[in-house]
C-alpha positions in Angstrom: 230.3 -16.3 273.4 232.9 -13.9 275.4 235.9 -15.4 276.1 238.6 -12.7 276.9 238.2 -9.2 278.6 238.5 -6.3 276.5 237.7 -3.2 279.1 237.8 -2.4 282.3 235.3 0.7 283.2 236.9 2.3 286.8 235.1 5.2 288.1 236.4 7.8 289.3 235.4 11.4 290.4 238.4 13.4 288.4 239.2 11.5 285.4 242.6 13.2 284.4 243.5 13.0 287.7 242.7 9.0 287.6 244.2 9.1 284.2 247.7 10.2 285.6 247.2 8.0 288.9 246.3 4.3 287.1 249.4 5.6 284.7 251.4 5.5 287.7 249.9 2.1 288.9 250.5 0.2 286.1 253.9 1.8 284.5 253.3 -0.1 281.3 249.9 1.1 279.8 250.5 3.1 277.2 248.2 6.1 277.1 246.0 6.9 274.3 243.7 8.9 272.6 240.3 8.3 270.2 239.9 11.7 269.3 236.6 11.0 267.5 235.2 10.6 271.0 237.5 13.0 272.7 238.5 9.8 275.1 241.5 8.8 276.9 242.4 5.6 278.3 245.0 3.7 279.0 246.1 0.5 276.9 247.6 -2.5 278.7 248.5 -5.2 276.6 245.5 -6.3 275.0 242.9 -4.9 277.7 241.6 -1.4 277.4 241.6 0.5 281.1 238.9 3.3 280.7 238.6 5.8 283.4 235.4 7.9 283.7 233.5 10.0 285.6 231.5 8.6 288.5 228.1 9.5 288.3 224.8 8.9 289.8 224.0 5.2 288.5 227.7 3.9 289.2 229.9 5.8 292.1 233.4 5.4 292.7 234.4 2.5 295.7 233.9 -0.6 296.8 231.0 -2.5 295.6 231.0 -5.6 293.6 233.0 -7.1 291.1 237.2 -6.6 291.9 239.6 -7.3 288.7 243.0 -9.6 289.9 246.1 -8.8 288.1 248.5 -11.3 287.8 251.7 -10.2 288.9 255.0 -11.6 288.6 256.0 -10.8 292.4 253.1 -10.5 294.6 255.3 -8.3 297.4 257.0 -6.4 295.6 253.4 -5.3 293.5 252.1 -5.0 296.9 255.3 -2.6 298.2 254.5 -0.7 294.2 250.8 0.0 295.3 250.9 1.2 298.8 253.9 3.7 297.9 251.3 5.5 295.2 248.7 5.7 297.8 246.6 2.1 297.5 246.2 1.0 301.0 245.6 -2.8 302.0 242.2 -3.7 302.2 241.7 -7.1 301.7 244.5 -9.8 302.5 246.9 -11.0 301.8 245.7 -14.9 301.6 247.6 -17.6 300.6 245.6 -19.4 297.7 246.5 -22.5 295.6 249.8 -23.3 294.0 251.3 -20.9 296.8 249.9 -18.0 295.2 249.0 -14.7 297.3 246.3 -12.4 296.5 245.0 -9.9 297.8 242.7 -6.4 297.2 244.1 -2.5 297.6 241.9 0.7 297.1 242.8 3.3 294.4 242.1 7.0 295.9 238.4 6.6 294.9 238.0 3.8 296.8 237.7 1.1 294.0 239.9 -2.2 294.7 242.5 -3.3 292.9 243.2 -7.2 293.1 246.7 -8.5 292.9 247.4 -12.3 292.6 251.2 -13.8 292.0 253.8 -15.5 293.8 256.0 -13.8 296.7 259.5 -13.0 295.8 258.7 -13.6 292.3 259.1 -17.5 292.5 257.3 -19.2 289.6 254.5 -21.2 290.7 254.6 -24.8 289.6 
């Protein structure tokens, strides 16, 4: 049975241009290549981000399942998004062991989920 994630598909309609964008999101995914396949994507840690092109059986934007990313400080991941161009669109909500969360939209409209304590305090 599954028991980690792997990949995570986001749809986009330019993919370089999502490519250079999620690169900016997340400043530690490494970028890299499968030349077999002529594919980028864009490695971080152990999960494989793969951008691709929207099409007709799975557009770009808000519809279903939203990833969370755990954060180490949920404002100042927040203050990161919104200053690359990923408005609020959910939240923020207070959640258990005084954890925030909330949802922002990538330029395509997908959402983004962040989850983490404010200020970077650990949560007990």
């Amino acid at each position: 049975m599954p028991d980690c994630v792997s990949a995570i598909l986001v749809h986009v309609a330019d993919v370089e241009a999502g490519l250079t964008w999620y690169q900016r999101a997340f400043p530690r995914a490494e970028r890299q290549r499968l030349p077999a396949f002529d594919f980028e994507y864009l490695k971080i840690g152990s999960i494989h981000l793969e951008i691709v092109p929207a099409d007709e059986k799975v557009a770009s934007g808000a519809a279903g399942s939203v990833v969370y990313w755990q954060v180490e400080d949920f404002d100042r991941a927040l203050s990161h998004f919104n200053a690359i161009g990923a408005p609020l669109y959910r939240g923020p909500l207070e959640i258990e062991d005084d954890l925030w969360m909330c949802q922002v939209r990538d330029p395509w409209g997908n959402c983004i989920g962040l989850r983490g304590p404010r200020g970077g305090a650990q949560a007990a």
